[in-house]
Backbone as CSV, one residue per row, in Angstrom:
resi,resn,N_x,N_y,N_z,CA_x,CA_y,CA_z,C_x,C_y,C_z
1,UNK,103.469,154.872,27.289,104.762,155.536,27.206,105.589,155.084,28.406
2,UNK,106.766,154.769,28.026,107.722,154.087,29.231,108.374,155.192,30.027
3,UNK,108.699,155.719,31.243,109.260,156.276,31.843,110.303,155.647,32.458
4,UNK,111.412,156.502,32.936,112.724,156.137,33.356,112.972,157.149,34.954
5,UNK,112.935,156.363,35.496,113.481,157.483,36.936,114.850,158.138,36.399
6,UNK,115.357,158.990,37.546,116.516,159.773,37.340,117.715,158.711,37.530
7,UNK,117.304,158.101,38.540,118.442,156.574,39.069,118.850,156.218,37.776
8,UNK,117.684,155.453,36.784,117.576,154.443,36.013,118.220,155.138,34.760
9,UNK,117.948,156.500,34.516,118.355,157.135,33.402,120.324,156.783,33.479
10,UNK,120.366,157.430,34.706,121.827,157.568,35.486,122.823,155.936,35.288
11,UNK,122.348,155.253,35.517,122.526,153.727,35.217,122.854,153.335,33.329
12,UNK,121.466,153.581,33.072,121.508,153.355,31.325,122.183,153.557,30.939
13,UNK,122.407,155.363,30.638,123.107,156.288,30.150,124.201,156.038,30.257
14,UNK,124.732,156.770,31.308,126.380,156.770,32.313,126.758,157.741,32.134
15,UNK,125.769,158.767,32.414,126.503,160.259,32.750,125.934,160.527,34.165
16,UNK,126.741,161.586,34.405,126.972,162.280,35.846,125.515,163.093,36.221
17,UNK,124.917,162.938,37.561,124.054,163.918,37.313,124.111,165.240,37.286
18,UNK,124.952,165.839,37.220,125.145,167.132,37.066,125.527,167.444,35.465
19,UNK,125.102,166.426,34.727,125.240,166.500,33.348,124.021,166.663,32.734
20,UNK,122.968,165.850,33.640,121.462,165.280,33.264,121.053,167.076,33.385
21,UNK,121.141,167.239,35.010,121.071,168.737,35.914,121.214,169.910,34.522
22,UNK,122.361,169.721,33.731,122.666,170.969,32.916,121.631,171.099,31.575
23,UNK,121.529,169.905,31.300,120.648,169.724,29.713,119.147,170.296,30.640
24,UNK,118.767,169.735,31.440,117.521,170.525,31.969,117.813,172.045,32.168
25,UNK,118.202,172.557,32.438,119.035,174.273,32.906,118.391,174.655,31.375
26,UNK,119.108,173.915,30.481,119.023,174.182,29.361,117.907,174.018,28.568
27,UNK,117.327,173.619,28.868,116.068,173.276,28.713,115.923,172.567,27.367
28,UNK,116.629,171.140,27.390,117.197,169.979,26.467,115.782,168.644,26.929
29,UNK,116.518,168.478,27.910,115.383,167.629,28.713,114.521,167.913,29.780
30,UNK,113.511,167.971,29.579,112.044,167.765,29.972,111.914,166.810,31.558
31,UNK,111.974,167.206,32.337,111.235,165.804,32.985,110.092,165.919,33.528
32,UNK,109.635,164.989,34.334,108.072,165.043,34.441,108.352,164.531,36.414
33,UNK,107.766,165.503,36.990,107.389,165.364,38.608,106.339,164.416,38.898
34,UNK,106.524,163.569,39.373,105.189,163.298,40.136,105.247,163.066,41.404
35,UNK,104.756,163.570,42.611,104.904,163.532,43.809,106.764,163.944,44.000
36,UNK,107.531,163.103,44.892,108.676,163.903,44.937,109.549,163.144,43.696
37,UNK,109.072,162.352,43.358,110.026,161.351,41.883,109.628,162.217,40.477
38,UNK,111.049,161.979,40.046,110.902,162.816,38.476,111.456,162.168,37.899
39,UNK,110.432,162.003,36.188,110.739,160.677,35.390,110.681,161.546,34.175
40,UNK,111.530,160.650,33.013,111.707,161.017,31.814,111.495,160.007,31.097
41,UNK,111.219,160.486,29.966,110.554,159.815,28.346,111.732,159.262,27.833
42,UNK,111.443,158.250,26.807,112.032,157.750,25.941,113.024,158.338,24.791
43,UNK,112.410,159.432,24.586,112.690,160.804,23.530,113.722,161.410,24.589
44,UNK,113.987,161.568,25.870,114.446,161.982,26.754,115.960,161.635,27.023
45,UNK,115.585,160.026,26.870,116.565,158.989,26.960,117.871,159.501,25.509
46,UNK,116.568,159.513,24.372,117.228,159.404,23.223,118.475,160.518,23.172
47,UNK,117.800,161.910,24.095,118.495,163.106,23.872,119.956,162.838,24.561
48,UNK,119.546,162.023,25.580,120.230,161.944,26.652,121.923,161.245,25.900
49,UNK,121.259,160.164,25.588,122.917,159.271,24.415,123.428,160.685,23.482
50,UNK,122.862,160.862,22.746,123.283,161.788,21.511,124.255,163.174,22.508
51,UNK,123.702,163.667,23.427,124.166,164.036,24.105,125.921,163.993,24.728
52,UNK,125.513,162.865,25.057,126.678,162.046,25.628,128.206,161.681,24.189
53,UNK,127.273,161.484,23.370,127.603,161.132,21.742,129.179,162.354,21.645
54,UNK,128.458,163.180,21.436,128.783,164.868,21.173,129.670,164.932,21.883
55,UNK,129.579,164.916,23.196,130.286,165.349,24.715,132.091,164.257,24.146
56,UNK,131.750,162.769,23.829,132.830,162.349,23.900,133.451,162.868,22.654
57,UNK,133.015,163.183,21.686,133.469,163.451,20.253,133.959,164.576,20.342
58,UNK,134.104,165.534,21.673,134.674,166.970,21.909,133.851,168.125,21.501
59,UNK,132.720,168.172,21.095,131.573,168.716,21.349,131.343,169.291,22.186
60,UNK,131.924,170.935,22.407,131.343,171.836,24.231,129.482,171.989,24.175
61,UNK,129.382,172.537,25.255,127.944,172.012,25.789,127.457,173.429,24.726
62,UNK,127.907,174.280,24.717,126.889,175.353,23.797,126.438,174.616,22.473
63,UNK,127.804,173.642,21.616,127.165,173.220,20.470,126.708,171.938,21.002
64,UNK,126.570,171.418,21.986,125.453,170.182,22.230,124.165,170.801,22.330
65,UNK,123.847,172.138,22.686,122.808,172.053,22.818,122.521,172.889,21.530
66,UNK,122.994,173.606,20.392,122.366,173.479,19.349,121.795,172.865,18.423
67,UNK,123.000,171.200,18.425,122.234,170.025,17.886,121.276,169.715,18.197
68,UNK,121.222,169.571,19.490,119.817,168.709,20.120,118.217,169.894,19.660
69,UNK,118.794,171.293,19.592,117.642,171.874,19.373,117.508,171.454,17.751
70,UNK,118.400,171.867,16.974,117.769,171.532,15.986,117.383,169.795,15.455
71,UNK,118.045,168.845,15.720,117.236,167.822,16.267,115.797,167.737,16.626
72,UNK,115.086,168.226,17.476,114.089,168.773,17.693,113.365,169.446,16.832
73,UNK,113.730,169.942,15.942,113.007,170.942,14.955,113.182,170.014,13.937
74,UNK,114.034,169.199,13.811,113.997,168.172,12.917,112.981,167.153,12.802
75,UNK,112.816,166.741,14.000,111.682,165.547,14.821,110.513,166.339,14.212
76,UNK,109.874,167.814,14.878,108.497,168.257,14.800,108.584,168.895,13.639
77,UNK,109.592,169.204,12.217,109.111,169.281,11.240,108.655,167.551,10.692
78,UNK,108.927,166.581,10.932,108.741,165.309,10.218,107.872,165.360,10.530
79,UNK,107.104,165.424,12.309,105.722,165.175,12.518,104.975,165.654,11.488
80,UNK,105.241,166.841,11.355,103.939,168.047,10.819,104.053,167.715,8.955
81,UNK,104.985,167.219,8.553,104.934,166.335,7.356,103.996,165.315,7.192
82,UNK,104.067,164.431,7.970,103.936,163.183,8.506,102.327,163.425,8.063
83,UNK,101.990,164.516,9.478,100.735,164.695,9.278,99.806,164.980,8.151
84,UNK,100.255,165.737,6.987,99.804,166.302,6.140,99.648,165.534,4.895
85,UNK,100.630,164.360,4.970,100.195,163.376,4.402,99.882,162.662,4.214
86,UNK,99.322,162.328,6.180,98.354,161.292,6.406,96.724,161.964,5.975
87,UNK,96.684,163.193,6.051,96.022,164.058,5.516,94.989,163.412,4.521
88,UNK,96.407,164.060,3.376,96.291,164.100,2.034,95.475,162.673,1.868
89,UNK,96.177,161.326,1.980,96.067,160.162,1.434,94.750,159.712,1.927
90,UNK,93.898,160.148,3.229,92.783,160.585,3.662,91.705,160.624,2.437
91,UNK,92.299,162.250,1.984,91.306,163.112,1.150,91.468,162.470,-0.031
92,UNK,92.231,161.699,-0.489,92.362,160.920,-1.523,91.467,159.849,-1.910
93,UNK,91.756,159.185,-0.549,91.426,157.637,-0.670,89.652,158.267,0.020
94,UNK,89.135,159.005,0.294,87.502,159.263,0.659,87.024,160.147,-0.903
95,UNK,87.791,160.642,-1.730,87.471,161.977,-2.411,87.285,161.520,-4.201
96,UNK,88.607,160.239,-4.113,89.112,160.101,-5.504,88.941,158.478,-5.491
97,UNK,89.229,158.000,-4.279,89.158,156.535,-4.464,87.776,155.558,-4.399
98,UNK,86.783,156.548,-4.667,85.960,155.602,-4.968,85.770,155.373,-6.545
Protein backbone atom coordinates (compact mmCIF):
# COMPACT_ATOMS: atom_id res chain seq x y z
CA UNK A 1 0.00 0.00 0.00
CA UNK A 2 1.50 3.40 -1.08
CA UNK A 3 1.52 6.16 1.44
CA UNK A 4 1.67 9.90 0.90
CA UNK A 5 3.15 12.32 3.58
CA UNK A 6 1.09 15.42 4.45
CA UNK A 7 3.80 17.59 2.24
CA UNK A 8 3.23 15.23 -0.71
CA UNK A 9 -0.58 15.01 -0.33
CA UNK A 10 -0.38 19.07 -0.13
CA UNK A 11 1.67 19.19 -3.46
CA UNK A 12 -0.57 16.49 -5.46
CA UNK A 13 -3.75 17.67 -4.42
CA UNK A 14 -3.47 21.59 -4.07
CA UNK A 15 -5.42 22.25 -1.21
CA UNK A 16 -4.63 24.26 1.82
CA UNK A 17 -3.77 22.50 4.91
CA UNK A 18 -6.32 23.67 6.84
CA UNK A 19 -8.59 22.01 4.33
CA UNK A 20 -6.77 18.51 4.71
CA UNK A 21 -6.97 19.70 8.91
CA UNK A 22 -10.99 19.98 8.44
CA UNK A 23 -11.90 16.62 6.50
CA UNK A 24 -9.88 14.95 9.44
CA UNK A 25 -12.04 17.08 12.27
CA UNK A 26 -14.51 15.46 10.30
CA UNK A 27 -13.53 12.46 10.32
CA UNK A 28 -13.36 12.12 6.19
CA UNK A 29 -9.73 11.29 6.25
CA UNK A 30 -7.95 8.92 8.22
CA UNK A 31 -4.31 9.37 8.63
CA UNK A 32 -1.86 7.14 9.96
CA UNK A 33 1.11 8.45 12.68
CA UNK A 34 4.16 6.99 12.71
CA UNK A 35 6.71 8.42 14.95
CA UNK A 36 6.18 12.31 14.49
CA UNK A 37 5.23 11.88 10.42
CA UNK A 38 1.61 11.26 9.40
CA UNK A 39 0.82 9.51 6.17
CA UNK A 40 -2.24 8.78 4.17
CA UNK A 41 -3.61 6.07 1.81
CA UNK A 42 -4.44 6.09 -1.59
CA UNK A 43 -8.30 5.89 -0.78
CA UNK A 44 -7.26 9.02 1.22
CA UNK A 45 -5.83 10.69 -1.72
CA UNK A 46 -8.95 9.63 -3.64
CA UNK A 47 -11.22 11.42 -0.92
CA UNK A 48 -9.00 14.10 -0.94
CA UNK A 49 -9.68 15.20 -5.14
CA UNK A 50 -13.46 14.46 -4.91
CA UNK A 51 -13.30 16.64 -2.11
CA UNK A 52 -11.69 19.36 -3.72
CA UNK A 53 -14.15 18.33 -6.83
CA UNK A 54 -17.28 19.49 -4.70
CA UNK A 55 -15.50 22.47 -2.98
CA UNK A 56 -14.91 24.06 -6.62
CA UNK A 57 -18.40 23.09 -7.96
CA UNK A 58 -19.81 25.25 -4.81
CA UNK A 59 -20.42 22.42 -2.67
CA UNK A 60 -20.28 23.83 1.35
CA UNK A 61 -18.29 21.54 3.53
CA UNK A 62 -21.53 20.04 5.40
CA UNK A 63 -22.62 18.57 1.89
CA UNK A 64 -18.93 17.54 1.12
CA UNK A 65 -18.93 15.65 3.81
CA UNK A 66 -22.18 13.83 3.21
CA UNK A 67 -20.99 12.71 -0.17
CA UNK A 68 -17.85 11.45 0.88
CA UNK A 69 -19.76 9.49 3.68
CA UNK A 70 -22.00 8.04 1.56
CA UNK A 71 -19.28 7.33 -0.93
CA UNK A 72 -17.95 5.28 1.69
CA UNK A 73 -20.96 3.30 2.27
CA UNK A 74 -20.94 2.98 -1.30
CA UNK A 75 -17.24 1.53 -1.46
CA UNK A 76 -18.04 -1.04 1.75
CA UNK A 77 -21.41 -2.00 0.40
CA UNK A 78 -19.51 -3.18 -3.05
CA UNK A 79 -16.90 -4.84 -0.84
CA UNK A 80 -19.41 -6.90 1.09
CA UNK A 81 -21.09 -7.75 -2.43
CA UNK A 82 -17.97 -8.43 -3.87
CA UNK A 83 -17.44 -10.77 -1.15
CA UNK A 84 -20.43 -12.85 -1.27
CA UNK A 85 -19.92 -13.58 -4.58
CA UNK A 86 -16.63 -14.51 -4.44
CA UNK A 87 -18.34 -16.71 -1.97
CA UNK A 88 -20.93 -18.04 -3.90
CA UNK A 89 -18.79 -18.90 -7.15
CA UNK A 90 -16.50 -20.76 -4.45
CA UNK A 91 -19.47 -22.96 -3.34
CA UNK A 92 -20.29 -23.45 -6.82
CA UNK A 93 -17.32 -24.22 -8.54
CA UNK A 94 -16.26 -26.93 -5.18
CA UNK A 95 -20.17 -28.08 -4.74
CA UNK A 96 -21.66 -28.21 -8.42
CA UNK A 97 -18.66 -28.05 -10.60
CA UNK A 98 -17.49 -31.20 -10.44
Amino acid sequence: MKLYSFRSLLEIVGVTPSFIKRLEEAEVLYPMEEGNEVFYTERDMRKLFLAKDLQEMGVNFAGIEVILEISDRMFNMKKETDDVIYKLFKYIDKNIGE
